[in-house]
C-alpha positions as CSV (number, residue, x, y, z in Angstrom):
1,X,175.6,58.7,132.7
2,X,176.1,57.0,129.5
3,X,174.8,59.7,126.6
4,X,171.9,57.9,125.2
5,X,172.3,58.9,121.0
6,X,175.9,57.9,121.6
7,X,174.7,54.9,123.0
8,X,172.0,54.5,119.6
9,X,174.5,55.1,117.5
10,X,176.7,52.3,118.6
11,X,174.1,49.9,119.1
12,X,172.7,50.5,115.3
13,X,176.2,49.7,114.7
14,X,176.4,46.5,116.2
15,X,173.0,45.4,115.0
16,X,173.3,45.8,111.3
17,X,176.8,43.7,111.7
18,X,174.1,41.0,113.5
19,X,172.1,41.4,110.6
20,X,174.6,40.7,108.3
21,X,176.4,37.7,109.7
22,X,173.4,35.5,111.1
23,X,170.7,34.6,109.0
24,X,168.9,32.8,111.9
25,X,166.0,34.3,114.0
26,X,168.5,32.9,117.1
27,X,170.0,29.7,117.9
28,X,166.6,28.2,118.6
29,X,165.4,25.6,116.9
30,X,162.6,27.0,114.0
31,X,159.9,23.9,114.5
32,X,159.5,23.0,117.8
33,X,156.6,20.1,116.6
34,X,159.8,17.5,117.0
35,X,159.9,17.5,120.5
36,X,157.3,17.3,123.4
37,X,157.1,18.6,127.0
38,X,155.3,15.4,127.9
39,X,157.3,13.6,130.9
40,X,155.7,10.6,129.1
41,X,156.7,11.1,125.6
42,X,159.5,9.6,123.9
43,X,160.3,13.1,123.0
44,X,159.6,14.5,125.8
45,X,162.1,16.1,128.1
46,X,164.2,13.8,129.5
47,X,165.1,12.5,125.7
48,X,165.8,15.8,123.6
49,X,169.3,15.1,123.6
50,X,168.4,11.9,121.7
51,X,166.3,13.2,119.1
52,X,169.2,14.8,116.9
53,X,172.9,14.2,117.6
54,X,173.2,17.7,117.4
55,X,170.9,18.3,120.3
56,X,173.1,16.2,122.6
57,X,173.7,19.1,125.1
58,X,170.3,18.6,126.0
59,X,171.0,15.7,128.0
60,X,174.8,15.9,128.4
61,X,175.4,20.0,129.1
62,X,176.6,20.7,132.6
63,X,175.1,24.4,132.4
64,X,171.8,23.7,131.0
65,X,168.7,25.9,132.0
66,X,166.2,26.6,133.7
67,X,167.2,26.3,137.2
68,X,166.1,27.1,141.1
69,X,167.6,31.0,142.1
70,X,167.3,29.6,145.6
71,X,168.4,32.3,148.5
72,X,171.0,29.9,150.0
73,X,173.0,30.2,146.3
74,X,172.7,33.2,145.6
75,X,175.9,35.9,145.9
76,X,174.3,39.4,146.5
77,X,176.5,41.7,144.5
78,X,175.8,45.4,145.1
79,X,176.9,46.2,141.7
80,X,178.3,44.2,138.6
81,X,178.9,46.4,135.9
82,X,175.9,47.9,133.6
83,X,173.1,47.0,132.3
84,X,172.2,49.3,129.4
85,X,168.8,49.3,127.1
86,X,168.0,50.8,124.3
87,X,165.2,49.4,122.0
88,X,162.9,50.9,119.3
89,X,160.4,50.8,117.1
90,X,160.4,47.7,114.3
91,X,158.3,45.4,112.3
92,X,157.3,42.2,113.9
93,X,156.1,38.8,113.0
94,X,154.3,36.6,115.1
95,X,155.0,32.7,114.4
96,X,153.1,29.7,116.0
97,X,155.9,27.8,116.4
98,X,154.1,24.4,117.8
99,X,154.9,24.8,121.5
100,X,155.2,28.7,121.9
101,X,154.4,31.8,120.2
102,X,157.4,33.7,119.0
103,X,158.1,37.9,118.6
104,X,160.4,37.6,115.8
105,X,161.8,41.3,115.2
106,X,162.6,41.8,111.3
107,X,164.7,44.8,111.5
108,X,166.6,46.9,114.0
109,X,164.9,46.4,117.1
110,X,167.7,47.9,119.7
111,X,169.9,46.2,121.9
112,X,171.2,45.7,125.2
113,X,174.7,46.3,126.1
114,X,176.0,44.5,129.2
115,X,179.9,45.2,130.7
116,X,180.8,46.4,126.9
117,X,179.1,44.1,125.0
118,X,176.1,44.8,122.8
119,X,173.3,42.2,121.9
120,X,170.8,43.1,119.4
121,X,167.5,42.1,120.5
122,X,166.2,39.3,117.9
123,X,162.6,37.8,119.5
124,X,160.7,37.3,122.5
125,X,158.8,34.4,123.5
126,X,156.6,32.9,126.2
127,X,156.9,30.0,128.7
128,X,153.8,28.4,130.9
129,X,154.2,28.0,133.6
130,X,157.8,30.0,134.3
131,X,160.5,28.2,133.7
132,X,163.0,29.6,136.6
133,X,161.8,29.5,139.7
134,X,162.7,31.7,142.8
135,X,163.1,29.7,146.4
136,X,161.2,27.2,144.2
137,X,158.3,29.2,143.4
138,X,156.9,29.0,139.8
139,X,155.2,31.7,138.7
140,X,152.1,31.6,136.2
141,X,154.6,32.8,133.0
142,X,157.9,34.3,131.6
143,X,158.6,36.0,129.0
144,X,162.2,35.5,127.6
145,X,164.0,38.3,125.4
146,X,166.5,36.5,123.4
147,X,169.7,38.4,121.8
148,X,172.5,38.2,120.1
149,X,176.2,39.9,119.9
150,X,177.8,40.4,116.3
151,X,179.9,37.2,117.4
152,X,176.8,35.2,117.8
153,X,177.1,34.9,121.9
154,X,172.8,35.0,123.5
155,X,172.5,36.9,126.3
156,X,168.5,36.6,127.5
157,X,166.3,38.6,129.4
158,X,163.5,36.9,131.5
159,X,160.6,38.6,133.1
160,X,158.4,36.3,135.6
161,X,154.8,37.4,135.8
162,X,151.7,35.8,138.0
163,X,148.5,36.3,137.8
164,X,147.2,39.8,138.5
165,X,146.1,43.4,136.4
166,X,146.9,42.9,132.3
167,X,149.7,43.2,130.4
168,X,149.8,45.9,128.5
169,X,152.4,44.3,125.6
170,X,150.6,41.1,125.4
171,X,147.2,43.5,125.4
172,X,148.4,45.0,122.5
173,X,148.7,41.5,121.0
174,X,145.6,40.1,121.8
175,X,144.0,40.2,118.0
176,X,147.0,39.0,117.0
177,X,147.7,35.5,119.2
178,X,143.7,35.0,118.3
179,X,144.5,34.8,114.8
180,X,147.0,32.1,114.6
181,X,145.9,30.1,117.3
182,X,144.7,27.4,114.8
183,X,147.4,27.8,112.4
184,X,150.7,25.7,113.9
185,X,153.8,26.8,112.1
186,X,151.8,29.8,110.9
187,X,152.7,33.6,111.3
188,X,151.0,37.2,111.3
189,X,152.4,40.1,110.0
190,X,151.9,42.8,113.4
191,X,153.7,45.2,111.6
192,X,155.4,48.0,113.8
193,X,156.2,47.0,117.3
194,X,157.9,48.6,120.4
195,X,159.9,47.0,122.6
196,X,160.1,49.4,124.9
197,X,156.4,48.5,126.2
198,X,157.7,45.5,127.3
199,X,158.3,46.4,131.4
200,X,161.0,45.1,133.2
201,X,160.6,47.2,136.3
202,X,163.6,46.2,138.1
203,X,167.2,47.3,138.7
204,X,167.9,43.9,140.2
205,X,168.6,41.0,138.1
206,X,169.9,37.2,138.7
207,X,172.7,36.3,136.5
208,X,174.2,33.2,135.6
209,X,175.1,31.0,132.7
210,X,173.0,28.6,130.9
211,X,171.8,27.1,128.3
212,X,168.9,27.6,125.6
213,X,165.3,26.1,127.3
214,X,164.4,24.4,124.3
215,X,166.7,22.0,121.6
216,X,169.5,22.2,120.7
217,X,170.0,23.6,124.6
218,X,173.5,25.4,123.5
219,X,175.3,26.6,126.5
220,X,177.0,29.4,127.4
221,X,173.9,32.0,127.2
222,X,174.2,34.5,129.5
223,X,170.9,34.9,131.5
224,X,169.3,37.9,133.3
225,X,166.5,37.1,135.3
226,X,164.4,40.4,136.5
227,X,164.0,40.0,140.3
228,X,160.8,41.7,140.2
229,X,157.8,39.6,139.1
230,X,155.2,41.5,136.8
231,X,151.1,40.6,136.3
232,X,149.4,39.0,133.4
233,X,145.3,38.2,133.7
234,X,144.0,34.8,133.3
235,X,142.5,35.3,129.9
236,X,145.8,36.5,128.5
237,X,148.0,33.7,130.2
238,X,145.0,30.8,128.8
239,X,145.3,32.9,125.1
240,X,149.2,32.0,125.0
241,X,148.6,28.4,125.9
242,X,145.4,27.5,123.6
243,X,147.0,29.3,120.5
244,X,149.7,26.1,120.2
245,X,148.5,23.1,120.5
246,X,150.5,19.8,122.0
247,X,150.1,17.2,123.9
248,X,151.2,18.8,127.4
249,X,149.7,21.4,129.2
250,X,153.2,23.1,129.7
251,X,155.8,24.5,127.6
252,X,158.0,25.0,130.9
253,X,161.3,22.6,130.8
254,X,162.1,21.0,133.8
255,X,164.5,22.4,136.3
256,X,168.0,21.7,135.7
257,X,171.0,20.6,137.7
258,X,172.8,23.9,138.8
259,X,176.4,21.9,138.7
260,X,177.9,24.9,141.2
261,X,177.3,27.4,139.1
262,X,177.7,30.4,140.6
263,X,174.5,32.5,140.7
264,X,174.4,36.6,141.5
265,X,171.8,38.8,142.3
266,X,172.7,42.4,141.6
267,X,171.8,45.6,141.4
268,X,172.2,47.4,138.1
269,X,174.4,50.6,137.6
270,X,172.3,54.1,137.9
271,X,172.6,54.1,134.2
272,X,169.9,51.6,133.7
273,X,166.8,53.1,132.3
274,X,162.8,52.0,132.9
275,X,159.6,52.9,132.7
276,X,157.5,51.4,135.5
């Protein structure tokens, strides 16, 4: 068992040299109001690559996400190294970013650290319906934890959830969504947050490498998908989708070709620690 201040310590560490060396929130594009999830839209989907030349991956990647975890592709791996969180208390910002609402952390929120290397944990945001799907089933939401190593590499965590008993992080939000839900581009001070109310709840992850789900789609993200799906009511699932406002009644991407990608379901070492 990993000792957990050791563990702090080197995580602090490797945040403040993210802090230092990447002035972005993450490689996520800031103002999402350019582009559409509209299948009819000139900017919808099928044409984010040709919006900005620098969002080209969009249409031309070979490991773009989200895709199908479908049981025939899957590898089960019993174990595949560690899996290691470790987040705490920070302030937080929420931003209406035109198709989503974003968790952007301003200080040291913790990290992850997966086979060695550490990711500081930089925001979370929400997807309707879920973006991944499972033997083709799409869930009602998914929340994706976005972070970054000290050499700029994004590994993401992604939690599905249907409908079902509340949330008890989006709960805690609820005032908060309500007040921006007019205000595109706007954001809301939340002041301290804990990431360590957001529930995972499962040892057993998918793995694979993709791409960001929104432009400029840059590739090589390592993504974690939690094989257990959490619950989110109604009313909290409709307050994340009326707060932006858009022309589609989605702000899921569309599947993506898998390309033989290999795609692992695993089981986490006994080091990995949650609350359920």
């Amino acid at each position: 068992m990993t000792n957990l201040p050791t563990r702090s310590l080197v995580c602090s560490f490797f945040i403040v040299l993210v802090l230092h060396s990447f002035s972005a929130t993450s490689h996520e594009v800031k103002d999402e109001r350019e582009f559409s999830y509209s299948a009819t839209s000139p900017r919808g989907p099928a044409r984010w690559g040709e919006i900005h030349a620098e969002w080209g991956a969009c249409s031309h990647g070979k490991m773009q996400s989200p895709i199908d975890m479908s049981s025939e592709r899957v590898d089960m791996i019993s174990r595949l190294g560690s899996f290691k969180r470790s987040y705490k208390l920070t302030y937080a910002v929420l931003r209406n970013r035109g198709h989503d609402m974003m968790l952007r952390f301003e200080a040291e929120a913790g990290c992850i650290e997966i086979n060695g290397t550490v990711y500081a944990l930089r925001q979370c945001h929400w997807h309707s319906p879920s973006e991944h799907t499972i033997n083709r089933i799409r869930y009602d939401l998914e929340l994706h934890l976005v972070h970054e190593s000290a050499d700029g590499r994004i590994a993401v965590v992604g939690i599905l959830y249907k409908i079902g008993a509340p949330d008890s992080f989006l709960s805690s939000l609820t005032d908060d969504l309500a007040a921006v839900t007019d205000i595109t581009g706007g954001e809301r001070d939340v002041g301290v947050i804990d990431p360590r109310v957001i529930k995972i709840g499962s040892g057993e992850f998918y793995r694979y490498i993709g791409s960001l789900t929104v432009p400029p789609c840059t590739e090589n993200v390592l993504w974690n998908i939690a094989k257990k799906v959490r619950t989110v009511t109604w009313e909290q699932l409709i307050l994340l989708r009326v707060a932006v406002h858009d022309e589609s009644n989605t702000n899921a991407r569309p599947l993506q070709a898998i390309n033989k990608r290999s795609i692992e379901l695993y089981r986490v070492d006994d080091d990995y620690e949650e609350e359920n």
